[in-house]
VEXNU-148692 format. One line per field, with one value per residue (C-alpha): residue number from 1; residue in one letter; y, x, z. Coordinates in Angstrom, 2 decimals, decimal comma. Example, Ala and Ser with C-alpha at 12.3 -4.5 7.8 and 13.67 -1.06 7.14 Angstrom:
VEXNU-148692
i: [1 | 2]
aa: [a | s]
Y: [-4,50 | -1,06]
X: [12,30 | 13,67]
Z: [7,80 | 7,14]
end
This chain:
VEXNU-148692
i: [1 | 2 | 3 | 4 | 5 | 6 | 7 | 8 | 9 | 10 | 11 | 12 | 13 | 14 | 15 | 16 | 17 | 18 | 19 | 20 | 21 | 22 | 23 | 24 | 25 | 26 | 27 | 28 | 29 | 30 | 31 | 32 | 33 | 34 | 35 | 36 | 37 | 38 | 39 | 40 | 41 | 42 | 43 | 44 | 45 | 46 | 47 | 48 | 49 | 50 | 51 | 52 | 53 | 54 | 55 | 56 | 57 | 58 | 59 | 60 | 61 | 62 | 63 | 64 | 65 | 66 | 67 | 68 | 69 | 70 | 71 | 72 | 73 | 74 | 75 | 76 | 77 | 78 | 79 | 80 | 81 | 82 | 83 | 84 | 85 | 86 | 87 | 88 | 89 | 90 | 91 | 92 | 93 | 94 | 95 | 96 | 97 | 98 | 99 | 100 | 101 | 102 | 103 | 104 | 105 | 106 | 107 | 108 | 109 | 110 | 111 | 112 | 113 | 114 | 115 | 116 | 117 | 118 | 119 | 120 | 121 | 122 | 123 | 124 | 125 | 126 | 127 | 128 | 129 | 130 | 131 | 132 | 133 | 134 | 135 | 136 | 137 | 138 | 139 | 140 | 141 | 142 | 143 | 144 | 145 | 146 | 147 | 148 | 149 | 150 | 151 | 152 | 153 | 154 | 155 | 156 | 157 | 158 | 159 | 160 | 161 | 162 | 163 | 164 | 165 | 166 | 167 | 168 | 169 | 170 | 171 | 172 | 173 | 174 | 175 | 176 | 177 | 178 | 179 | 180 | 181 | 182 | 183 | 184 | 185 | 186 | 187 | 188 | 189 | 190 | 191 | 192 | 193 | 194 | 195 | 196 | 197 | 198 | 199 | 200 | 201 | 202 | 203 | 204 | 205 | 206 | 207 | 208 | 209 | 210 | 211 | 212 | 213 | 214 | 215 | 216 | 217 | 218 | 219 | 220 | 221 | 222 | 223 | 224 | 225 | 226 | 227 | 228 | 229 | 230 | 231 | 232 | 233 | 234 | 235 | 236 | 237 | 238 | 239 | 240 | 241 | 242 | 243 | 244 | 245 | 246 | 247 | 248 | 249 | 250 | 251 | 252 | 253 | 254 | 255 | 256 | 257 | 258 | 259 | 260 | 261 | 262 | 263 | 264 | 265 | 266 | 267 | 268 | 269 | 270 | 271 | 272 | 273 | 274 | 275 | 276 | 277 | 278 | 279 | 280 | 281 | 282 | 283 | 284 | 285 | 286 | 287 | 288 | 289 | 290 | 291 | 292 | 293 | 294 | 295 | 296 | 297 | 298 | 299 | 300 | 301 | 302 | 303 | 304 | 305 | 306 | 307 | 308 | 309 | 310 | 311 | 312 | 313 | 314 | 315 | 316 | 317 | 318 | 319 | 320 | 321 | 322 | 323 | 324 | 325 | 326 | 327 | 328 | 329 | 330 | 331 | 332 | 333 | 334 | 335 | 336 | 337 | 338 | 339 | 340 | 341 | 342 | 343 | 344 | 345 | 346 | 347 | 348 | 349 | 350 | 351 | 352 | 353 | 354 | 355 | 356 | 357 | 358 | 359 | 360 | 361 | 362 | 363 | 364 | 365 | 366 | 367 | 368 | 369 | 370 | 371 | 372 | 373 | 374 | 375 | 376 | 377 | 378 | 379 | 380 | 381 | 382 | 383 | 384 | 385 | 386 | 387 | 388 | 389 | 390 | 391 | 392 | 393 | 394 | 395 | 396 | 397]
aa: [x | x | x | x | x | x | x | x | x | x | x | x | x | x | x | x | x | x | x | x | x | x | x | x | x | x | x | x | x | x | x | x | x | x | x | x | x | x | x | x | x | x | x | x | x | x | x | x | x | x | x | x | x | x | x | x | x | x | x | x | x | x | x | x | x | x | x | x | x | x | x | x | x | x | x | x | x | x | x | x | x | x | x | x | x | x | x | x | x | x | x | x | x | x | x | x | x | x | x | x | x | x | x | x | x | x | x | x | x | x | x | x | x | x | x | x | x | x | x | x | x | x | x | x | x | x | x | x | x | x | x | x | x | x | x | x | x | x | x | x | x | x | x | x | x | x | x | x | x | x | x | x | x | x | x | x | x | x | x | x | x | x | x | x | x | x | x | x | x | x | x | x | x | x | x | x | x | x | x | x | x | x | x | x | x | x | x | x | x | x | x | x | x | x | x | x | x | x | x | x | x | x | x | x | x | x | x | x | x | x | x | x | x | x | x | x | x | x | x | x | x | x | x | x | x | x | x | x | x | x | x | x | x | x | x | x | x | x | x | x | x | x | x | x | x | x | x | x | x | x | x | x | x | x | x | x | x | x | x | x | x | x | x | x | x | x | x | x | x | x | x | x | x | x | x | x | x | x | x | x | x | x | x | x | x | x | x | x | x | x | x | x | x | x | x | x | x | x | x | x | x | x | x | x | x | x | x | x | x | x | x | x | x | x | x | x | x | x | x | x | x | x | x | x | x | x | x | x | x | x | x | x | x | x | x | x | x | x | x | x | x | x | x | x | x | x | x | x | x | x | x | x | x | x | x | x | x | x | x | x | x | x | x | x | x | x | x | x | x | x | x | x | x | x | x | x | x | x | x | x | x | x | x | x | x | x | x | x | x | x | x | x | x | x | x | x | x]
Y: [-18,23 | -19,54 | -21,93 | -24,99 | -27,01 | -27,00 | -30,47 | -32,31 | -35,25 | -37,44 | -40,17 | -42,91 | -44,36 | -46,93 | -45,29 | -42,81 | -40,70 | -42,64 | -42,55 | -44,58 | -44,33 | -44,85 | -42,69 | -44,11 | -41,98 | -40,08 | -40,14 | -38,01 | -38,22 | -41,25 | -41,85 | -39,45 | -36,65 | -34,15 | -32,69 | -29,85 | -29,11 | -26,31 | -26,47 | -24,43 | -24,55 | -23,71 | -27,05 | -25,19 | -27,30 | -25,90 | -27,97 | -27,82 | -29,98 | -29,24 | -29,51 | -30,31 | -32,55 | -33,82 | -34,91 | -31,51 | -29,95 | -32,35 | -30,49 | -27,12 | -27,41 | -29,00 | -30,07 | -28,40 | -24,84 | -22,63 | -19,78 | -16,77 | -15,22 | -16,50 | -20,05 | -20,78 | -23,88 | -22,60 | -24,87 | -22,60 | -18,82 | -20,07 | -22,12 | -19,67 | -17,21 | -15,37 | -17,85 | -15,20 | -12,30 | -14,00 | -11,25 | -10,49 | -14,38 | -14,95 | -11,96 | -13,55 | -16,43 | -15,46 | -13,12 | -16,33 | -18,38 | -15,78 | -17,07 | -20,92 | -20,02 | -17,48 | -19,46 | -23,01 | -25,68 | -22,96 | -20,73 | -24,13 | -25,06 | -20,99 | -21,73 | -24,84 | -22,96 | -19,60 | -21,26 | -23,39 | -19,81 | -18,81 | -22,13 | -21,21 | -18,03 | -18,63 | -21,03 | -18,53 | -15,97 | -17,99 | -16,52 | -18,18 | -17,32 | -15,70 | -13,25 | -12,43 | -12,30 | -9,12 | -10,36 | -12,91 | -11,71 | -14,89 | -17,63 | -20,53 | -20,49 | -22,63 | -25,57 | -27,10 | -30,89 | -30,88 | -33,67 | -35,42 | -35,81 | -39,44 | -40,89 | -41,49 | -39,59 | -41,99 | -41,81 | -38,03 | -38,15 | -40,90 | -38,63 | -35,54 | -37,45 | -38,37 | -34,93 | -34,09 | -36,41 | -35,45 | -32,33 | -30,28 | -27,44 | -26,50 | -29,16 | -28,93 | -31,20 | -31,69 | -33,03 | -36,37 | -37,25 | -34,15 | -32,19 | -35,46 | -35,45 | -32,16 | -34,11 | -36,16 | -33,38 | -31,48 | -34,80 | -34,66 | -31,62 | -31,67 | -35,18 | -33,02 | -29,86 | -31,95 | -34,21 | -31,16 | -29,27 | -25,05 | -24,20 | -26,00 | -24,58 | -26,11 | -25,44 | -27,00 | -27,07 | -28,45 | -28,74 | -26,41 | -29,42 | -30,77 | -33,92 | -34,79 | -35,59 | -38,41 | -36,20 | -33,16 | -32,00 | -28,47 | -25,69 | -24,84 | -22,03 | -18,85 | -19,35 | -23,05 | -21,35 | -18,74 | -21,71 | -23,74 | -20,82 | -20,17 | -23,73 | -23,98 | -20,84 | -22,82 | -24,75 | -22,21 | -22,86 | -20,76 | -20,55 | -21,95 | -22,82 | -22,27 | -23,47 | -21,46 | -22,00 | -20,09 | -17,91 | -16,32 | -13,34 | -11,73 | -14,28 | -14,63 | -10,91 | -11,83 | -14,50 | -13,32 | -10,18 | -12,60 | -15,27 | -15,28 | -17,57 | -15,99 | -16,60 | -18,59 | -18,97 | -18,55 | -21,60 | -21,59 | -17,83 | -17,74 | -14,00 | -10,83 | -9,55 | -11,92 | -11,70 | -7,88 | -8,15 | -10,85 | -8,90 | -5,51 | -7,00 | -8,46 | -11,61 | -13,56 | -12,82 | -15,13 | -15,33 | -18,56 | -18,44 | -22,37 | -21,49 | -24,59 | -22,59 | -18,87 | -17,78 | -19,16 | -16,74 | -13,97 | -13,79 | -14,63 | -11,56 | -9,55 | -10,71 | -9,49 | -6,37 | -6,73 | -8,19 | -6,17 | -3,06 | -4,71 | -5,91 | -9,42 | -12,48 | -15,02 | -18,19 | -20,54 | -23,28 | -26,26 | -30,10 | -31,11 | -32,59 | -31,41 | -28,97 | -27,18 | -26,81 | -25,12 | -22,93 | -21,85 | -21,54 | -19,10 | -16,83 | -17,14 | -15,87 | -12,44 | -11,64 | -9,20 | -12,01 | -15,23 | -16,96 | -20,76 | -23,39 | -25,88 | -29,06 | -31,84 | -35,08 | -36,96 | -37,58 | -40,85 | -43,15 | -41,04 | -37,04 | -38,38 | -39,72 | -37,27 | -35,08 | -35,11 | -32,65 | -31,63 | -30,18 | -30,99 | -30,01 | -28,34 | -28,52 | -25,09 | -26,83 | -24,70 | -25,65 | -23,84 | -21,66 | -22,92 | -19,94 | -22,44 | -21,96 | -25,25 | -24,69 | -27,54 | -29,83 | -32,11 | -34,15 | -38,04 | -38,54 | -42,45 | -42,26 | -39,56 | -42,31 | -45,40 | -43,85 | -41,94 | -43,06 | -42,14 | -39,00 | -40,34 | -41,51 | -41,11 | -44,66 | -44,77 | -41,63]
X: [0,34 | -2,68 | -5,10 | -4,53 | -7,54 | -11,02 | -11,96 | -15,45 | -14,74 | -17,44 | -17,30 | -19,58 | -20,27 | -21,77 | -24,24 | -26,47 | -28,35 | -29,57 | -30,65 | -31,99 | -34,25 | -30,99 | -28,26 | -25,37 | -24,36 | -26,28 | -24,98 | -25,14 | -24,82 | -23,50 | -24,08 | -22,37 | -19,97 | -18,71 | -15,15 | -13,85 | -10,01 | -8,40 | -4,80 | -1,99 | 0,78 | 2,69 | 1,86 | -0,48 | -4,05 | -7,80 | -9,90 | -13,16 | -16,34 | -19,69 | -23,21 | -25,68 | -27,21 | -23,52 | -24,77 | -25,65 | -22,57 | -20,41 | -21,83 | -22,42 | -18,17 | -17,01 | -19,43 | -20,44 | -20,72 | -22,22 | -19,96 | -22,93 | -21,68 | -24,26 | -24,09 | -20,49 | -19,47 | -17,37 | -14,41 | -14,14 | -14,52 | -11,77 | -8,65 | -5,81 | -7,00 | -4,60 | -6,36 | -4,99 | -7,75 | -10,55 | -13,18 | -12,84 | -13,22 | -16,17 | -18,08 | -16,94 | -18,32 | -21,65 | -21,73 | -20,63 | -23,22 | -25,97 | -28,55 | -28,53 | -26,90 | -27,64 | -28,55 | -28,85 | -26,44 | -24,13 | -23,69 | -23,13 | -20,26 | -19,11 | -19,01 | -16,48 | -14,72 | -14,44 | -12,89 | -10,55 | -8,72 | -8,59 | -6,93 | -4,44 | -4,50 | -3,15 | -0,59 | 0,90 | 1,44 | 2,22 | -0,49 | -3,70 | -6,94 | -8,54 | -5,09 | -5,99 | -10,07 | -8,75 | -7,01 | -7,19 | -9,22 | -10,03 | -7,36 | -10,79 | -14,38 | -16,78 | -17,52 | -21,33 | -21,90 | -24,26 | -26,57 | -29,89 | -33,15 | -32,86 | -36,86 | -37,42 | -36,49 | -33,96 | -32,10 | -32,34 | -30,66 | -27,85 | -27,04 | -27,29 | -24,87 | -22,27 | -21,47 | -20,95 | -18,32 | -16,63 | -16,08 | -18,90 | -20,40 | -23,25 | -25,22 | -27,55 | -30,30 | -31,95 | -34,77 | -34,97 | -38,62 | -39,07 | -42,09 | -44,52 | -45,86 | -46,11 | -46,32 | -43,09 | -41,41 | -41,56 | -40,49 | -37,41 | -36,55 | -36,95 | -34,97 | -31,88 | -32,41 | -32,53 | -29,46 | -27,34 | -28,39 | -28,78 | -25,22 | -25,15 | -26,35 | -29,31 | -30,26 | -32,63 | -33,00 | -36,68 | -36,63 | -38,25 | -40,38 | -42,00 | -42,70 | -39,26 | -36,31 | -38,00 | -41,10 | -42,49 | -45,50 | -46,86 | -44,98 | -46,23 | -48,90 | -47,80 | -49,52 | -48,02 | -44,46 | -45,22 | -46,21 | -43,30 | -41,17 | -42,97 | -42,76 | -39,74 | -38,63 | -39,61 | -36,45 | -34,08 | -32,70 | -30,44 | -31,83 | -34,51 | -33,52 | -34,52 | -37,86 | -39,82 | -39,85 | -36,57 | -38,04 | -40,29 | -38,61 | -41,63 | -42,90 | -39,27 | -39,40 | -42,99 | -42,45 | -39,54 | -41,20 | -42,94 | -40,71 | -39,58 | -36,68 | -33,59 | -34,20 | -31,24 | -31,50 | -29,38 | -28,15 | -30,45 | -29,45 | -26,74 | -25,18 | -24,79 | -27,65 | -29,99 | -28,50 | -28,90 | -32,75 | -32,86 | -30,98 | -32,31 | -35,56 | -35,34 | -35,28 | -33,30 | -30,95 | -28,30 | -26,80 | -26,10 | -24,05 | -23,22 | -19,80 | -20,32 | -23,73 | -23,62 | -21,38 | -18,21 | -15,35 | -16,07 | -19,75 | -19,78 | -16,97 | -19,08 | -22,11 | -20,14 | -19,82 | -23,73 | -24,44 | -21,93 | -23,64 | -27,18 | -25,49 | -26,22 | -24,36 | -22,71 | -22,47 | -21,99 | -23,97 | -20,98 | -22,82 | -19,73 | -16,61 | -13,43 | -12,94 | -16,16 | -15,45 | -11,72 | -13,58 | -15,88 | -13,23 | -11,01 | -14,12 | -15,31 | -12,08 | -12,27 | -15,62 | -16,32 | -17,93 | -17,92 | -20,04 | -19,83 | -18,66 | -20,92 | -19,23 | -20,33 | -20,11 | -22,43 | -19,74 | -20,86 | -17,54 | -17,83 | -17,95 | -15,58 | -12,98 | -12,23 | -9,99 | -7,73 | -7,51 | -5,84 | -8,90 | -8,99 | -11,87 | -10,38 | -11,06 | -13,51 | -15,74 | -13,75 | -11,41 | -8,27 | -8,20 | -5,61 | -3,12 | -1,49 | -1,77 | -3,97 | -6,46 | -5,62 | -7,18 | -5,11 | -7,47 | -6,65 | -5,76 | -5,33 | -9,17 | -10,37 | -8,87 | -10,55 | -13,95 | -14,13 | -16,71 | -16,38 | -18,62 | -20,98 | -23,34 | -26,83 | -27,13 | -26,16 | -27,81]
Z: [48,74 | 46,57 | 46,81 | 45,33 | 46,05 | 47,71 | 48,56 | 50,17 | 52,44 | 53,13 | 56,09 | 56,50 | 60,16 | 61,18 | 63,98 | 64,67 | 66,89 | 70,20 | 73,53 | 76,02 | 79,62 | 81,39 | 82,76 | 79,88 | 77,06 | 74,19 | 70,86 | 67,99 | 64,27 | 63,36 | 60,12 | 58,03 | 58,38 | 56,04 | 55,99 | 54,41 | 53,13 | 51,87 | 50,17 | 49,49 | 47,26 | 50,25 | 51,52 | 54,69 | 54,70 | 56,50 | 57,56 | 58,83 | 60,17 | 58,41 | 59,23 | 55,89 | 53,45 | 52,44 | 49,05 | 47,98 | 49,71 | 47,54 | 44,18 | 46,04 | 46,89 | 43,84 | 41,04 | 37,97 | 38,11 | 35,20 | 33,62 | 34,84 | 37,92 | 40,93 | 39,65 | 40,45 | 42,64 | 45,77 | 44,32 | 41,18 | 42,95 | 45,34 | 43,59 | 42,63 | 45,70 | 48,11 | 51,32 | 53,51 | 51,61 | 53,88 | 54,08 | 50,46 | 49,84 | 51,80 | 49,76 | 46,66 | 47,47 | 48,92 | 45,49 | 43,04 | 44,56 | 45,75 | 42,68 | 44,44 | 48,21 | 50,05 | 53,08 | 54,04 | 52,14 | 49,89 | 53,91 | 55,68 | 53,02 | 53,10 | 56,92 | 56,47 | 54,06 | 56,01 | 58,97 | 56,88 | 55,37 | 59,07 | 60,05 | 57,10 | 58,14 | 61,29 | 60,51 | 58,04 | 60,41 | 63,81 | 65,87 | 67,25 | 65,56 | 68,69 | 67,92 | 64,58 | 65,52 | 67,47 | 70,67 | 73,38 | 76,46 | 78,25 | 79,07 | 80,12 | 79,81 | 81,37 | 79,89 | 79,59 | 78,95 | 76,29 | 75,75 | 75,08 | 77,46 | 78,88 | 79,09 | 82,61 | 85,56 | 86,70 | 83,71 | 83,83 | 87,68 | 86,86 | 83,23 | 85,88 | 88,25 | 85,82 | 84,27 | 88,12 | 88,83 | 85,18 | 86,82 | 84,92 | 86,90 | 83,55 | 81,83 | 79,01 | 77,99 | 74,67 | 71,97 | 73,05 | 74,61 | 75,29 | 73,71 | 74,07 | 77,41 | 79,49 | 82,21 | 81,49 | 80,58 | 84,36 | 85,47 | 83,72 | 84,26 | 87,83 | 88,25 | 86,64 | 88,95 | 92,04 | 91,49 | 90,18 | 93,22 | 93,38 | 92,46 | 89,20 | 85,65 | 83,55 | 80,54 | 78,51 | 74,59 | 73,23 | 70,28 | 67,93 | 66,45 | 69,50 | 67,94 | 68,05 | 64,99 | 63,50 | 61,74 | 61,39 | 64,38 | 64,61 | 66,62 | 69,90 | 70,22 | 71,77 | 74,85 | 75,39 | 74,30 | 77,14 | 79,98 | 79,08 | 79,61 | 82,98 | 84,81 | 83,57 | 85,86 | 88,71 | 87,90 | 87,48 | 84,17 | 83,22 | 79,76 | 77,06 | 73,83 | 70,09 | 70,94 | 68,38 | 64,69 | 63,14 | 61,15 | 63,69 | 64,89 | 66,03 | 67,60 | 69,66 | 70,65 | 72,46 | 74,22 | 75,27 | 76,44 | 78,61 | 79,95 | 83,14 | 82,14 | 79,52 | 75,91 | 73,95 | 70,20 | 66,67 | 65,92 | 62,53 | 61,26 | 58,50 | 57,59 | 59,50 | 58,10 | 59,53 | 63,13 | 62,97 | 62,44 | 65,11 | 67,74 | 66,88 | 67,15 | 70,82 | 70,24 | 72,75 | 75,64 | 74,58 | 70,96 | 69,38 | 65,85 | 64,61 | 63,13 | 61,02 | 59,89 | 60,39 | 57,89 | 59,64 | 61,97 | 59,15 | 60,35 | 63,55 | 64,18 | 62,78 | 64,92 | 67,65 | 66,88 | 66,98 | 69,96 | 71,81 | 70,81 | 71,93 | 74,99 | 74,95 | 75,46 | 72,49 | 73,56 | 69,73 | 69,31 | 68,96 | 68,64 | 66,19 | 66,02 | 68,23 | 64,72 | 65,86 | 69,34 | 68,80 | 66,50 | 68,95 | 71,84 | 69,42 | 68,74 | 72,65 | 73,82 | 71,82 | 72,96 | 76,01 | 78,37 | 78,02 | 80,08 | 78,46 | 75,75 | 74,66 | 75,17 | 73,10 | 75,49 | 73,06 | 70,27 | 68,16 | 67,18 | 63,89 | 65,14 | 67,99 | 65,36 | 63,01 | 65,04 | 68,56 | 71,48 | 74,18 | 75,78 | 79,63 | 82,07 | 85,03 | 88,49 | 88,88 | 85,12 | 82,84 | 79,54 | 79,39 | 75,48 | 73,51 | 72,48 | 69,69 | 65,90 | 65,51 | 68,63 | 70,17 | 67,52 | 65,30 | 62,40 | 62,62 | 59,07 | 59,61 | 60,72 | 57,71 | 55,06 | 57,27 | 56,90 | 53,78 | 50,76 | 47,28 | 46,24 | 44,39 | 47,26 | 45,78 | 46,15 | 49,80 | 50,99]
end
């Protein structure tokens, strides 16, 4: 089997991120998506969700490369490949782009990529990809609804409310208003606790910007990092999340040293190598590889191979598309625990669209692991061809 072509798919919505002081809905990215497809001559097709700057992707995928090794587009490493060589294919691509990539756009589309040729992968052979990650250990894992901070307290109880009745037994709340009045903020955070009661999970995600999406603010001091952690023990959250500036390590491993509250953070790291520093170092209690970010399945196995020997807990960061989330349930199911799935319940029409599953909340808040070759996921073609723009979108973006 070889690779026949390596192709960027950008969608254009019509929405974007929102929410409001009442209990209704969240949304997320709305705008703009970017797809990912890998073919075979053998007909089999990969595709993939990404998270980036899509205009840069487009070039980074399939633009004009440069003959010196370093400065190659992913397109032109990949097309006449065996798709089913993954690990060597991810090195050669982190190798033909290393003097541009590295980290940030050229990892996010190395991400897509990589979990495309596992998608291939596992249609070749007729076994899931949790099979071929090294084995199936957990048939469910519990889901969490994750979410945005509504801006009162109300809102924050009737959001609460509603995940209950879905059936959710973990709920996370996010960025929103959150970060712009302390006082707010407790407010918030105590509507949710109250209305989901003692038995119920919290989590709560800050924002690592407290000034919110819209701009850049300064990062919180160590000592305000340290009090938010505190009070927010008093709620019994069952963790904090990347709420210090990414590249901090050190200053993760300290607060952490302090904080009453578990740590959770990753979802910015891209390679191995970076996740080894950051565990080694102490910097969180839970793990959070992006799968659309990390590195893809090739990295985040080998993160686990990490964190199991640390002892800490993987839980992937998953605020995608349905293609994200079957991703992430593949790689949860090999791990040793697995203690949740992030659940994205704040799909805009756009990240909602592009693919259809079969997943189905249970009675006990868990989603049942799909053992099938395509996870459960099946991309809505009709809806890819509805939505998709021509690449050259300088003009639009």
């Amino acid at each position: 089997m070889k690779i026949t072509d390596v192709e960027a798919i950008l969608l254009r919505g019509e929405g974007g991120y929102g929410v409001g002081s009442g209990g209704h809905e969240a949304t997320d990215n709305g705008d703009w998506q970017l797809l990912v497809r890998v073919g075979t001559d053998e007909g089999i097709e990969g595709w993939s969700d990404v998270e980036t700057l899509a205009s840069a992707a487009l070039a980074v995928i399939a633009g004009e490369g440069m003959g010196l090794l370093g400065f190659r587009t992913l397109r032109q490493i990949l097309i006449g490949q065996d798709p089913l060589d993954v690990d060597r294919l991810w090195d050669e691509m982190y190798v033909g782009s290393a003097y541009y990539g590295r980290r940030g756009i050229a990892m996010h589309c190395i991400s897509a990529i990589d979990n495309c040729l596992w998608s291939i992968r596992a249609q070749a052979t007729g076994l899931s990809i949790a099979q071929l990650l090294g084995g199936q250990r957990h048939e469910r894992v519990m889901a969490y609804a994750s979410t945005l901070f509504r801006s009162t307290p109300q809102g924050m109880a009737d959001a609460a409310r509603m995940y209950m009745e879905m059936g959710f037994r973990a709920v996370k709340f996010g960025w929103g208003v959150f970060g712009q009045d302390p006082g707010l903020d407790r407010e918030l955070v105590a509507a949710a606790r109250e209305t989901l009661g003692p038995d119920r999970h919290l989590m709560v995600d800050p924002g690592w910007y407290p000034a919110g999406w819209s701009r850049p603010g300064p990062m919180r001091s160590r000592r305000d990092a340290v009090r938010l952690c505190q009070w927010l023990g008093d709620y019994d959250v069952t963790w904090i999340e990347d709420f210090i500036h990414p590249e901090s390590f050190g200053e993760y491993a300290a607060i952490r040293a302090e904080s009453p509250v578990p740590i959770a953070a990753g979802e910015q790291l891209a390679t191995h190598w970076e996740f080894e520093r950051f565990i080694t170092m102490g910097c969180a209690d839970v793990i959070q590889p992006d799968l659309s970010r990390c590195g893809g399945l090739t990295v985040a196995r080998r993160v686990a191979d990490i964190a199991s020997r640390h002892n800490v807990d993987i839980v992937p960061h998953s605020w995608l598309t349905h293609l994200l989330t079957t991703f992430s349930l593949q790689f949860i199911a090999t791990l040793p625990r697995a203690p949740f799935v992030e659940f994205n319940v704040s799909q805009s029409d756009l990240t909602r669209g592009v693919a259809k599953a079969d997943f189905k909340l249970e009675e006990d808040g868990t989603i049942l692991i799909p053992k099938t070759t395509s996870g459960g996921v099946e991309v809505d073609l009709d809806f890819v061809r509805a939505r998709r723009v021509a690449p050259d979108v300088r003009t639009a973006l």
